[in-house]
C-alpha positions in Angstrom: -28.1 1.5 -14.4 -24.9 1.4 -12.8 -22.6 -1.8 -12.0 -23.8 -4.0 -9.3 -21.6 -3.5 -6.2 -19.8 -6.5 -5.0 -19.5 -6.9 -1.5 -15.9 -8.6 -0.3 -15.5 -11.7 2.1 -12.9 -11.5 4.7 -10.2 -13.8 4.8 -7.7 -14.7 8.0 -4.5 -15.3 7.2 -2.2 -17.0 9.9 1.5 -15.0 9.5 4.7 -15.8 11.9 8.0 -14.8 11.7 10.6 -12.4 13.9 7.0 -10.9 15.0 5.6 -13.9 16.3 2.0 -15.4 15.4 -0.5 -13.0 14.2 -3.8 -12.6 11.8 -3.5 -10.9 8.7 -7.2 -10.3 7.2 -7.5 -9.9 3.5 -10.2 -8.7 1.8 -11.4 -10.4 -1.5 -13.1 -9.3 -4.6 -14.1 -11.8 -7.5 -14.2 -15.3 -8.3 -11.9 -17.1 -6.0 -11.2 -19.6 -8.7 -9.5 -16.9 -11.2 -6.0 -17.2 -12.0 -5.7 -13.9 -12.8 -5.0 -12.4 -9.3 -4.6 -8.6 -8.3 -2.9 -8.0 -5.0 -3.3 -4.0 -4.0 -1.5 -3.3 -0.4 -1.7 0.5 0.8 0.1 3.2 2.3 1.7 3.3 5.3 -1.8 4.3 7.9 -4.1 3.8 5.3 -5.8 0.0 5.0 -7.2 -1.9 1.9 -10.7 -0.4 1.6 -8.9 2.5 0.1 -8.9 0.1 -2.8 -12.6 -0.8 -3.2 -13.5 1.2 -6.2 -10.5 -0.3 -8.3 -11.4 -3.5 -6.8 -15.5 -3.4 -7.1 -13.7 -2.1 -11.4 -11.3 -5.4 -11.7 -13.3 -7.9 -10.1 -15.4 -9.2 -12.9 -12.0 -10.2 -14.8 -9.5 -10.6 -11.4 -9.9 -12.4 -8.5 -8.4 -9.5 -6.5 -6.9 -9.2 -2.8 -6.6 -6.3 -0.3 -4.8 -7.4 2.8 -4.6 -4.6 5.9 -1.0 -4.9 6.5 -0.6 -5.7 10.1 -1.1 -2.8 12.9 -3.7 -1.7 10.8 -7.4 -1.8 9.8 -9.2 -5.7 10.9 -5.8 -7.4 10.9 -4.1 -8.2 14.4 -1.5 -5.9 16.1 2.0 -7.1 16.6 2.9 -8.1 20.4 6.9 -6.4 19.7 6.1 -3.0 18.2 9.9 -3.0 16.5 8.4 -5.8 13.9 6.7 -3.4 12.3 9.4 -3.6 9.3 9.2 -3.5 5.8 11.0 -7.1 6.0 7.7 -8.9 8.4 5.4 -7.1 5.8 6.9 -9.4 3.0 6.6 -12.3 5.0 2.9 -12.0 5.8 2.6 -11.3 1.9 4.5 -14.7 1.5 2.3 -16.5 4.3 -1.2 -15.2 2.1 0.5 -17.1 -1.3 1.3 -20.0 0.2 -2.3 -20.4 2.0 -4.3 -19.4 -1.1 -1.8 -21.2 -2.8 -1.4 -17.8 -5.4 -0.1 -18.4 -8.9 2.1 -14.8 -10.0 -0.3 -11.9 -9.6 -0.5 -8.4 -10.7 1.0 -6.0 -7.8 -0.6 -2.4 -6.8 1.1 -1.0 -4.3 0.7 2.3 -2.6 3.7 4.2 -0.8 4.8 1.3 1.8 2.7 -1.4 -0.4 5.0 -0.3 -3.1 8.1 -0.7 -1.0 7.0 -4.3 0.0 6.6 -5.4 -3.7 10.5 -4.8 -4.3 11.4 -6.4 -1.5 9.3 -9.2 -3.1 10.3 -8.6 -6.9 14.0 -7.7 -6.2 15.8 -10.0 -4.1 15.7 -13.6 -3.1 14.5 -15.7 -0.2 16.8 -17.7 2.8 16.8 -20.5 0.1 17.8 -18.1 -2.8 14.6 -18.3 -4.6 12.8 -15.9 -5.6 9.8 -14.6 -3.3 6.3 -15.3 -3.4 4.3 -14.0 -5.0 6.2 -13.7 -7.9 5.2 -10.4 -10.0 3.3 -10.3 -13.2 2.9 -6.9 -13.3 3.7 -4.0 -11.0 2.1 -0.2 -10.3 4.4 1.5 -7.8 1.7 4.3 -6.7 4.0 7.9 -5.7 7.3 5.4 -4.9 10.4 4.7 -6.1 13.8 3.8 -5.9 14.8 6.4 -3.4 12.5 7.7 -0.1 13.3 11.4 0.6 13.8 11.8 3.9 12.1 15.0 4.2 9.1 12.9 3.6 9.1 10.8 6.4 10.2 13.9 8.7 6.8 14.9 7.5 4.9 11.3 8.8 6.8 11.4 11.6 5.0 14.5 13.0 1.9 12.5 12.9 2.4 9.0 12.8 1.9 7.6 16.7 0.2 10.5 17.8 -2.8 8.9 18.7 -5.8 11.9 18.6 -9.1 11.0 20.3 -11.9 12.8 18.1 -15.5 13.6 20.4 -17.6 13.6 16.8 -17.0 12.3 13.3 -16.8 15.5 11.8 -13.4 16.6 14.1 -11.8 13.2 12.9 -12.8 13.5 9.2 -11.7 17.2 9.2 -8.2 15.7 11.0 -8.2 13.5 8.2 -8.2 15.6 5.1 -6.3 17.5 6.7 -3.6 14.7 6.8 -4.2 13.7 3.8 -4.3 16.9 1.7 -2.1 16.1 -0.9 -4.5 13.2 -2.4 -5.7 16.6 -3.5 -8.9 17.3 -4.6 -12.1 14.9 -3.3 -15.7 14.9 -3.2 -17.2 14.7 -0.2 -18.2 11.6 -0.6 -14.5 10.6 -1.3 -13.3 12.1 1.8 -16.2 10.4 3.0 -14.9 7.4 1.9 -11.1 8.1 2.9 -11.9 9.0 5.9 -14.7 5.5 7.3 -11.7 3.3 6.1 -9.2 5.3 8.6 -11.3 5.6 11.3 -12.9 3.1 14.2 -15.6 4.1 16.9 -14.4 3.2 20.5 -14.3 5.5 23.9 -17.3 7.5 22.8 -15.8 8.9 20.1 -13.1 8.5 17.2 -10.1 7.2 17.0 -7.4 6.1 13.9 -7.4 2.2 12.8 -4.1 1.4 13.1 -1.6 0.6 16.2 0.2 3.8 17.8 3.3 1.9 18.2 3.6 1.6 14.3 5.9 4.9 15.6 8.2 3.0 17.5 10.5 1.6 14.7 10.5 4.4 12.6 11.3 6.7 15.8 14.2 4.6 16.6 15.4 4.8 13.3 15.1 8.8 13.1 17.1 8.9 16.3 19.8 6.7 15.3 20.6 9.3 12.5 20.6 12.3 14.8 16.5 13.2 15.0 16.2 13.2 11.1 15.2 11.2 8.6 17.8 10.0 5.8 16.9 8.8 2.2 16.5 5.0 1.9 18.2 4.3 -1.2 16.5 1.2 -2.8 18.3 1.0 -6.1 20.0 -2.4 -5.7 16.0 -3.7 -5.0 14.4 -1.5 -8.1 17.4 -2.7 -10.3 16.5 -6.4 -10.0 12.7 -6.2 -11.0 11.9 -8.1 -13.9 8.1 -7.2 -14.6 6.4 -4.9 -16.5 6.0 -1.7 -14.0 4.1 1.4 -13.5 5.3 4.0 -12.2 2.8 7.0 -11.0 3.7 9.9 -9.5 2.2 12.8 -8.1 3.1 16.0 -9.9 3.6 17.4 -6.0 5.6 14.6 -4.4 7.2 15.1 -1.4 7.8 11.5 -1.5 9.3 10.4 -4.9 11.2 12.9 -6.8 10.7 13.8 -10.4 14.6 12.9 -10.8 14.7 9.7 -9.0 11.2 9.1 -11.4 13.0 10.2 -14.2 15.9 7.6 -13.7 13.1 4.8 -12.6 12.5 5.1 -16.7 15.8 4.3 -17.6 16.8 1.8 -15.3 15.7 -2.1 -13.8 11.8 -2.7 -15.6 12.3 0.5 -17.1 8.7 1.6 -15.5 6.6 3.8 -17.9 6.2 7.1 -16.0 2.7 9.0 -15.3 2.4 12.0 -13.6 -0.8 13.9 -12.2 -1.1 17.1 -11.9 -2.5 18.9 -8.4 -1.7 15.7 -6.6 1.2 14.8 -4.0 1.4 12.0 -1.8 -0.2 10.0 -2.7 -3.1 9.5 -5.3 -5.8 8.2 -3.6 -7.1 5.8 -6.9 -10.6 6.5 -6.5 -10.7 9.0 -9.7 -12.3 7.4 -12.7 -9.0 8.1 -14.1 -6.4 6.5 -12.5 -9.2 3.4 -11.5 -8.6 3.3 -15.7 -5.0 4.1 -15.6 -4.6 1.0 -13.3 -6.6 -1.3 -14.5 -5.6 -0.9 -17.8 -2.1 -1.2 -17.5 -2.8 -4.9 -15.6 -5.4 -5.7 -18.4 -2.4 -5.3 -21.1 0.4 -7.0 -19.4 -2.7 -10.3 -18.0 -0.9 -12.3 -20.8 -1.9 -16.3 -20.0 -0.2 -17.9 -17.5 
């Protein structure tokens, strides 16, 4: 028989800060009396029930927490569409430790969920302190220490768009199409992929997250002449102090093998894995890299 499936509770988490007063809803796996806490934040239009298979594979030994970042999934929009920063991001993930009052916790973070966690593990608060959570552990999932800017040319085409699909199948097909370089899914996995990213409304199919998630990062392409730059993020990647993961996709338009390369050699020294036929990013739903993950947090869950 296969392992019982464990269904999450939803939690509401009340965030402030330069974006005013909004809910952030979290979703949570496991005992909520564990110590040993798992956050896993996703990519930049994805939301956390990308993570439920790694989730429903730590949650017998992790109490384990998969917020939907604001603008997207079940958590609140934003009222000022330029808040949708990196920075507010952090501050939400501050706002959940204090309220669940989180000891340091084992980090996954996809894409943008990665960027947040060195925001978090690299550089201090208003007070000089170091930012809650603190780290324990660390998987940066496909990025690193430098953001190419070809990369976000590529989101850019897409992100704030805004399609209305008549059926499912047009917006699953629109899906795996945007996501292509997961690589390759079963259909029950694109299934999957696709339900988290989508929401029913106007008789028909729409994406779960806020359209104006495209306003800051427009802004920012057009203050540097209608293209992307590289976001250089050494000076936050330099200052991590946990044990880190690094994986990559063999196909990256995101994270270069280079900039991976030096991510080995440099800050936490991250040990490097690299799968093949994938790009941006790996979804973590192969059996795989659910193991890859879990047990790379199951060797560095040293006591508290």
């Amino acid at each position: 028989m296969g392992r019982a499936v464990m269904e999450p509770r939803f939690l509401e988490i009340d965030c402030a800060g330069p974006a005013g007063p909004h809910r952030m809803v979290v979703a949570e796996y496991g005992d909520p009396a564990n110590r040993d806490v798992v956050i896993c934040v996703h990519g930049l239009t994805r939301v956390s029930d990308d993570f439920g298979p790694l989730a429903q594979a730590l949650c017998s030994r992790y109490r384990v927490l998969c917020p939907d970042v604001a603008g997207r999934g079940r958590s609140e929009w934003l009222r000022d569409p330029t808040q949708y920063q990196i920075g507010q991001y952090a501050l939400d993930m501050g706002a959940m430790a204090h309220a669940l009052e989180l000891p340091a916790v084992h980090w996954v973070g996809t894409s943008m969920g990665g960027l947040i966690a060195m925001i978090l593990g690299g550089s201090l608060d208003e007070e000089g302190r170091p930012r809650r959570p603190l780290l324990r552990s660390l998987v940066l999932n496909d990025v690193g220490a430098v953001v190419l800017g070809s990369a976000l040319d590529r989101i850019g085409r897409y992100l704030g768009v805004n399609p209305f699909f008549p059926t499912l199948g047009l917006a699953k097909a629109a899906v795996e199409s945007i996501f292509a370089a997961f690589g390759h899914h079963t259909p029950d996995e694109w299934d999957l992929l696709s339900r988290a990213v989508l929401r029913q409304m106007d008789g028909g199919w729409r994406f779960h997250y806020d359209p104006a998630l495209a306003v800051p990062f427009k802004q920012g392409v057009e203050a540097n002449g209608g293209h992307a730059q590289d976001i250089d993020l050494w000076a936050l990647y330099d200052e991590i102090r946990c044990p880190t993961l690094l994986i990559r996709g063999a196909l990256s338009d995101l994270l270069s093998e280079e900039v991976a390369r030096q991510m080995t050699q440099r800050g936490p020294r991250a040990s490097l894995v690299t799968l093949e036929g994938v790009g941006h990013a790996p979804s973590l739903l192969k059996a795989d890299q659910i193991a890859l993950v879990s047990g790379f947090i199951d060797q560095h869950n040293s006591p508290l």
